[in-house]
C-alpha positions in Angstrom: -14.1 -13.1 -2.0 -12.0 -12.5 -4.7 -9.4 -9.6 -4.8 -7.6 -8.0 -7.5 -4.6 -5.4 -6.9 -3.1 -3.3 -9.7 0.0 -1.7 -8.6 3.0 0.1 -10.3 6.2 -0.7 -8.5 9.4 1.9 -9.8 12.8 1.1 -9.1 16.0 1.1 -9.8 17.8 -1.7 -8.2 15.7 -4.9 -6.3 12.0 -5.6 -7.0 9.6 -4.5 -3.7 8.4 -6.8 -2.0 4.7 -6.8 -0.4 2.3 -9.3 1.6 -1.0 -9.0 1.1 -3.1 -9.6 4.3 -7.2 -9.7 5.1 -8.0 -9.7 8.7 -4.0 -10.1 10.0 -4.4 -13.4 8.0 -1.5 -13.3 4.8 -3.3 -14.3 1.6 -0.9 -13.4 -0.8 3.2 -12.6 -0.9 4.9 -11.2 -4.3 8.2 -10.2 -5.0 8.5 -10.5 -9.0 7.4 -6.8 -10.1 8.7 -5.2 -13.4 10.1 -1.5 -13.2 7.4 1.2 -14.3 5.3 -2.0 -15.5 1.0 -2.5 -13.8 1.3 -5.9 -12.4 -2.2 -7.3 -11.2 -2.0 -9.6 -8.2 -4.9 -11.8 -7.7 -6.3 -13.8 -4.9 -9.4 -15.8 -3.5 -10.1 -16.2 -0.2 -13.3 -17.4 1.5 -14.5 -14.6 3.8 -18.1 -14.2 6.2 -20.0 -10.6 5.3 -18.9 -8.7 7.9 -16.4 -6.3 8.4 -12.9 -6.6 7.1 -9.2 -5.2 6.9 -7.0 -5.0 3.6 -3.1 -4.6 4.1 -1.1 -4.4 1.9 2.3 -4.4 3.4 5.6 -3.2 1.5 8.7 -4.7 3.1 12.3 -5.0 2.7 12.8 -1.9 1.2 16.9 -0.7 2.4 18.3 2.5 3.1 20.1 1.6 -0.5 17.3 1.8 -2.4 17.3 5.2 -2.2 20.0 7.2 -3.9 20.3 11.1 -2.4 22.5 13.5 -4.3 22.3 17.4 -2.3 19.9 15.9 0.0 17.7 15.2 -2.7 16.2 12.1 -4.0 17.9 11.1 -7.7 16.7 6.8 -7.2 14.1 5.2 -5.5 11.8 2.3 -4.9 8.3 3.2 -4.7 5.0 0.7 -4.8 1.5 3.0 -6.6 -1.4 1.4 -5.8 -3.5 1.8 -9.0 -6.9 0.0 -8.7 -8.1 -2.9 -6.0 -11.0 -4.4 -7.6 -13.0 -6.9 -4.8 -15.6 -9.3 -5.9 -15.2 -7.6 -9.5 -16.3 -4.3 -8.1 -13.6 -1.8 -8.7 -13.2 0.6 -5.6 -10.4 3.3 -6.8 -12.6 5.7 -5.9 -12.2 5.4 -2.3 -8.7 4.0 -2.1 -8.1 7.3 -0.3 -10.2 6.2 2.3 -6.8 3.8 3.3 -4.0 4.8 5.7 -0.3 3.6 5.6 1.3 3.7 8.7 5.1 3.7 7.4 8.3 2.0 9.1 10.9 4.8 8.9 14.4 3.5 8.3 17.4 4.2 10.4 19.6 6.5 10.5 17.5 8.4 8.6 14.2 8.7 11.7 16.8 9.8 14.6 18.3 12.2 12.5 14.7 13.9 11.5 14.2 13.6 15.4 17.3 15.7 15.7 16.5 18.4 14.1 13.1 18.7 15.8 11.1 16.9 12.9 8.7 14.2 13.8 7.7 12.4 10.7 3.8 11.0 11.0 2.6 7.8 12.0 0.2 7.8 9.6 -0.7 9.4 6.1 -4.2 9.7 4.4 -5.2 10.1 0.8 -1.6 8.0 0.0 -1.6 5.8 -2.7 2.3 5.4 -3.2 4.4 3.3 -0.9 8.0 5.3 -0.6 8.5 3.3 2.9 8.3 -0.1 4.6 4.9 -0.2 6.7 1.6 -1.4 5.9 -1.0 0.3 3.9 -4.6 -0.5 5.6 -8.4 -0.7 4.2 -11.4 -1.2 6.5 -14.5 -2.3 3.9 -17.3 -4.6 4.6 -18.7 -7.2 2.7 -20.5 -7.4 0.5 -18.8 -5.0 -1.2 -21.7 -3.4 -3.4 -23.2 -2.2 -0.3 -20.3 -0.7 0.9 -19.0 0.8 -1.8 -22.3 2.7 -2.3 -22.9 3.7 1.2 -19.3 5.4 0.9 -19.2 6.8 -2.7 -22.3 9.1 -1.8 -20.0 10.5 1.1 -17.7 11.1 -1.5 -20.0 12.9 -3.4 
């Protein structure tokens, strides 16, 4: 199975960092990404038909890449996932079909709590990775088959 991830990583100061993972099993780690630049990540794996997991996992992101001036944002580091094309078959159209379960940083998710805000666990329809966590596809291969089963729901 062959995978190939377009993503748009903007910052400021240090490249993002991601791991790419199928079924909890790390297929691919990058670090080099250019600011406001597509960068296409590719990566072959031998996998059964059957049903699988994509994760694409953003990590050490700080609490410095982030610059706030009157509690708004001014600087940040942010990962867009643009296009993840399996097996040649391009399947943007249900990228939204993903959910990223972020890693809040500290201080920043006990002071939310103090004021009575809990951010969620988990987002759907996101595309752009502001925080550390992992963003997570269920498919199953072959991916034609898939991919046409869901577009019609789409529809």
């Amino acid at each position: 199975m062959k995978f190939d991830l377009t993503l748009q990583a903007n910052f400021w100061n240090t490249s993002p960092s991601i791991l790419v993972k199928l079924d909890n099993k790390i297929i691919k780690e990058f670090n080099s990404f250019v600011d406001k630049q597509k960068t296409t990540i590719s990566v072959e794996v031998n996998a059964e038909d059957s049903e699988h997991q994509l994760v694409i996992e953003r990590q050490n992101k700080s609490i410095k890449d982030t610059v706030l001036n009157d509690s708004k944002i001014i600087k940040d580091s942010t990962i867009n996932i643009e296009d993840v094309v399996i097996d040649n078959i391009s399947i943007e159209p249900l990228l939204d079909k993903a959910f990223f379960y972020p890693q809040y940083p500290e201080p920043w998710l006990s002071q939310q709590k103090q004021i009575g805000k809990d951010p969620p666990i988990k987002y759907d329809y996101c595309r752009i990775l502001h925080h550390n966590g992992e963003w997570k596809l269920n498919f199953t291969s072959p991916i034609h088959v898939w991919f046409f089963q869901n577009i019609t729901l789409e529809i």
